[in-house]
C-alpha positions in Angstrom: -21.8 25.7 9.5 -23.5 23.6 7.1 -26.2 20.9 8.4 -27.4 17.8 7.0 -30.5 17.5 5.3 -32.8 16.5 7.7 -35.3 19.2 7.6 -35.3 18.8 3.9 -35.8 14.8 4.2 -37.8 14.0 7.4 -41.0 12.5 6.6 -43.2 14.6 8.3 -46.0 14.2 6.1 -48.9 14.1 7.0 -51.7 12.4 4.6 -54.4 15.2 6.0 -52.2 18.1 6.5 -50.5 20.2 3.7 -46.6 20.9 4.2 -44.2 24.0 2.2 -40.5 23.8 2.4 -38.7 26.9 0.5 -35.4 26.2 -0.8 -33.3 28.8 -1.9 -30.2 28.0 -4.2 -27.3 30.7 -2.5 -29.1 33.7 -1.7 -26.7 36.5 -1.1 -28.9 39.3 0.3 -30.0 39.4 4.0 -32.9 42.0 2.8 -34.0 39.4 0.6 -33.9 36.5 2.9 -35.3 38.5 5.5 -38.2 39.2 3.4 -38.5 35.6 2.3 -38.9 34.4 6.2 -41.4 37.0 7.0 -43.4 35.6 3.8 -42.9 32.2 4.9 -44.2 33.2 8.5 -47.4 34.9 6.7 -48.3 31.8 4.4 -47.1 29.2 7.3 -44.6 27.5 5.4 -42.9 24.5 7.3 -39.2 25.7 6.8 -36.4 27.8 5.1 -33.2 25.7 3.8 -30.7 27.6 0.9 -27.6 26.6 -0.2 -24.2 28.2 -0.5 -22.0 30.9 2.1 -23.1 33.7 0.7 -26.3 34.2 2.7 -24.2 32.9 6.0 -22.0 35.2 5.5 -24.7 37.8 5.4 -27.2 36.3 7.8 -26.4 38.4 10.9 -27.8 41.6 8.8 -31.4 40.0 7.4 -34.0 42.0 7.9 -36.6 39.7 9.5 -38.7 42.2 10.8 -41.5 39.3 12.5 -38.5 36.9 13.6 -40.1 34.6 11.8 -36.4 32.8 12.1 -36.9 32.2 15.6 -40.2 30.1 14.4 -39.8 28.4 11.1 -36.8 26.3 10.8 -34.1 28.0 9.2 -31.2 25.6 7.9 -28.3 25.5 5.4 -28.1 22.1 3.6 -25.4 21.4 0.7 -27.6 20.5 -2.4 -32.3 20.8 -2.5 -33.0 16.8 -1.3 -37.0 16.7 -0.7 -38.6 14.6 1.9 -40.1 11.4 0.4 -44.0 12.1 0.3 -42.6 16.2 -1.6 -43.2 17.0 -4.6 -40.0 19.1 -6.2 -41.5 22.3 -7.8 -38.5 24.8 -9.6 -39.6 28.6 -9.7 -37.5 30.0 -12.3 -37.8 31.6 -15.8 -37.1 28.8 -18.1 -38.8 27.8 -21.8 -41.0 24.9 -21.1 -42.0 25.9 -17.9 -45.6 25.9 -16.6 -47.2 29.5 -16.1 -48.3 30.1 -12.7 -51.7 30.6 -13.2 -52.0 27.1 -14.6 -50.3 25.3 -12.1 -52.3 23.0 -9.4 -50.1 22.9 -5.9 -49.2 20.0 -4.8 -50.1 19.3 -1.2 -46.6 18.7 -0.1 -44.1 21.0 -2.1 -40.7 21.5 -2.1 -40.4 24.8 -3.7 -36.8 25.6 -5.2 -35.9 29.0 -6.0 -32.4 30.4 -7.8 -30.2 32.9 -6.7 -30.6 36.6 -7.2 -27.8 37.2 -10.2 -27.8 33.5 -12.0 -30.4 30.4 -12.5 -31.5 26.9 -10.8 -28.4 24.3 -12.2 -29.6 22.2 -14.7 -29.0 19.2 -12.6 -31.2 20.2 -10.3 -34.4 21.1 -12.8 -33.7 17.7 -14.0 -34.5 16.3 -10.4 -38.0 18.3 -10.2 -41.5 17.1 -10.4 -42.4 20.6 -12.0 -41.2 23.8 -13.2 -43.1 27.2 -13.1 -42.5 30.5 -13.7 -44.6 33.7 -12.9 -45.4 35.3 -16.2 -44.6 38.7 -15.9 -42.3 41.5 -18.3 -39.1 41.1 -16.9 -37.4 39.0 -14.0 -38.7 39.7 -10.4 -36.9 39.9 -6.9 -36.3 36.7 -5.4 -38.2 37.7 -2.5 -41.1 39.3 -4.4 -41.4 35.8 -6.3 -41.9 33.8 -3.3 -44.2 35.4 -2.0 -46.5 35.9 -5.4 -46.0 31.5 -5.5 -46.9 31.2 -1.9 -49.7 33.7 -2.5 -51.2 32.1 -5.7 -50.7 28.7 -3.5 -53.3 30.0 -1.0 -55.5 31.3 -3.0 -55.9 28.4 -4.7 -56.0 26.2 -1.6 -59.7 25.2 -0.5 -58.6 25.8 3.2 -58.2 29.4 2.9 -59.6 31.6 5.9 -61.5 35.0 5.1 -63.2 37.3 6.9 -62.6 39.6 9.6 -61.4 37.4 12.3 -58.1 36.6 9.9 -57.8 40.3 9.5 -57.6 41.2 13.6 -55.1 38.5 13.6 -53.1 39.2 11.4 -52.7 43.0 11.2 -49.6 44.9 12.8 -50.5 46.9 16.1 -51.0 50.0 14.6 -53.6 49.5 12.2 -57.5 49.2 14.0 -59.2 51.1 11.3 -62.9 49.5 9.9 -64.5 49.4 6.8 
């Protein structure tokens, strides 16, 4: 079932509150995806939209280990369409692109991310407000890129949380050991 682009267009921006919506162009692996919600849970992005069969097809065997599905809005769409107030940011490997490092977040993004075995259309880089790339050796997982952007994205925010509070709440139940 393929749904409209609402979540990708509704203009729930708010001028004081920062919003993340992950696109994925046809992801085909449900361990990916899987891994690519649980990030999404763990840096609070605002949804998950992709494109294509391939991951419906596959969705019934993600491995969402925090069901994050069940809390972040999870929706096909036919083709990336960001909200009005987004800012369209492509993560791929392409020349001209703008090393991670030096790139300044917008506070409403629209990330857009390719598929496993191919590259972001041309069409649709054309559409985007920026283009980035994480400057490693070699291509990384789909899944291990998103979450080194939405890491670098809250690291870089000014409304990160540390200390020791964050750390109670966010560690898994088995894990009470002190420094």
């Amino acid at each position: 079932m393929t749904y409209s682009n609402d979540l990708a267009t509704s203009d729930k921006c708010s001028p004081s509150d920062d919003s993340v919506t992950l696109c994925i162009i046809n992801p085909k692996s449900p361990q990916n995806m899987g891994s690519i919600l649980r990030a999404a849970g763990c840096y609070r992005a605002d949804s998950v939209l992709y494109t294509g069969e391939r991951y419906a097809r596959a969705r019934a065997f993600n491995t969402d280990t925090k069901n994050v599905g069940l809390n972040i809005p999870l929706a096909q769409i036919d083709a990336p369409m960001p909200g009005p107030h987004m800012s369209m940011v492509a993560v791929e490997l392409v020349e001209g692109a703008t090393p991670l490092p030096h790139f300044e977040h917008p506070k409403h993004a629209y990330y857009v991310f390719g598929p496993e075995d191919g590259s972001i259309e041309q069409n649709i880089l054309d559409k985007c407000q920026h283009v980035v790339y994480v400057p490693t050796s070699g291509c990384m997982n789909l899944a291990a890129t998103v979450n080194v952007l939405l890491y670098d994205r809250l690291a870089k925010s000014d409304t990160t949380q540390y200390g020791d509070q964050i750390i109670v709440a966010s560690r898994d139940t088995n894990n009470r050991t002190k420094v």
